[in-house]
N, C-alpha and C positions, 0 to 999 in steps of 0.2 A: 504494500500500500504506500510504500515511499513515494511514490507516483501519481498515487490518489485513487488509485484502481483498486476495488474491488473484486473480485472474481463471482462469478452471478452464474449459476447455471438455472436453464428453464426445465421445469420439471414435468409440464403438461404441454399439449396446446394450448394456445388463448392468455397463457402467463408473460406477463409485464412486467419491464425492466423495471426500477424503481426510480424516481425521476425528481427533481429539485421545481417548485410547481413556479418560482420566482428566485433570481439568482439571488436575492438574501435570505430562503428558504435556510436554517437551519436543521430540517430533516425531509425527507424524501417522500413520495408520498407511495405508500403500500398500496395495490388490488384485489380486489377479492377474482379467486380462479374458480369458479362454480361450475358444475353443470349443469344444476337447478336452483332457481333463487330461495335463500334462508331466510326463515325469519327471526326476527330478535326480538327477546322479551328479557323480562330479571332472573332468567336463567343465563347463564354463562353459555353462548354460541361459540363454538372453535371455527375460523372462516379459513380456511387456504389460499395461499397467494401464486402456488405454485412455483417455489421460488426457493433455491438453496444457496447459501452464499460461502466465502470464506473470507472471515473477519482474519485481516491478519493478528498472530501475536502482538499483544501491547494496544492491541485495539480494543474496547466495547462496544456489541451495537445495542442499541435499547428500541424497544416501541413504545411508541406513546400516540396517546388520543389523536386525535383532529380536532380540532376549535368546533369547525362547520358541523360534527356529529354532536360532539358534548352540546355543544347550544342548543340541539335538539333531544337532548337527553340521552343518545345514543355513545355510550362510553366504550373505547378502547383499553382492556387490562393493560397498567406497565408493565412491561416484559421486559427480558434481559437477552442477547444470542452471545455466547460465551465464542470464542475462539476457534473452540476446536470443537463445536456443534458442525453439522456436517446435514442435518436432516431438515426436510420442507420448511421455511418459517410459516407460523400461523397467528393469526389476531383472536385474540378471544374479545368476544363482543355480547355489552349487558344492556337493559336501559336501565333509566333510574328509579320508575315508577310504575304499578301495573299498566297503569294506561297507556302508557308507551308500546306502539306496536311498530317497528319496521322493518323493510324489507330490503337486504341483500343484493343486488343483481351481479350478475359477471361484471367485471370489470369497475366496478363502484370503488373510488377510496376508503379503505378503511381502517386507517394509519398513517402513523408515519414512521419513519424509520433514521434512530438519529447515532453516528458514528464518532466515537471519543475515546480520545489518547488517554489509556491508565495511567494513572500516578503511580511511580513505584514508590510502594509502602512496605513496611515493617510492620507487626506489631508487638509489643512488651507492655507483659504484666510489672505494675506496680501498686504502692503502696497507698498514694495519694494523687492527686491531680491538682493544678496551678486551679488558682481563684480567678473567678471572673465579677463581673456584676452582674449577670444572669442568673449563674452557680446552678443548677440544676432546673430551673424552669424551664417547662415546655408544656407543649400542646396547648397554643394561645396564649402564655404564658407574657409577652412582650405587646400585644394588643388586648383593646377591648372589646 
């Protein structure tokens, strides 16, 4: 990937490359590879993209939402594709409320797919940790 290239194999017919939808795009925009159109409810849907990739080493790929579904209440699970995964990627896809019903077709967005340099890290146990002004708050903890 020093190149910027990813390696992408197409795993069906009708499967699409992954594409940047505006050059300040920082993640690509995922398809769904159907044969039949899905529907989606607040069960968790697995969608296929037909689509296998090779994340170089030192790289992570992540999925995440689309704006354009979330605003519709249609959610994108975050996902992670490790490196050395090798198998079809897929979106799992919820909504947020029963009354939310939609539908799937070939070739619809339903993701994105966004590509980042690991930090090499360490980690070590100890005994205490440096003070902050936070110190342990979380989950809304710094707003109201």
């Amino acid at each position: 990937m020093s190149d910027g290239t990813v390696f992408v194999k197409l795993l069906r017919p009708g499967a699409r490359l992954p594409f940047r939808a505006t050059p300040g795009s920082s993640g690509v925009d995922l398809h769904a590879c159907l044969d039949a159109n899905v529907e989606v409810t607040q069960h968790p849907v697995v969608i296929p993209t037909g689509l296998a990739m090779a994340i170089p080493p030192g790289f992570d790929a992540q999925i995440r939402p689309r704006s354009g579904l979330t605003r519709k209440g249609v959610v994108a699970a975050f996902g992670t594709l490790d490196a050395d995964y090798r198998g079809e990627i897929m979106v799992t896809l919820y909504t947020t409320s029963p009354g939310i019903r939609y539908v799937v077709h070939h070739g619809d967005r339903i993701g994105q797919l966004v590509i980042a340099r690991l930090a090499p890290v360490a980690f070590e146990a100890v005994e205490s940790l440096d003070e902050t002004e936070r110190g342990a708050g979380g989950h809304g903890s710094t707003g109201r």
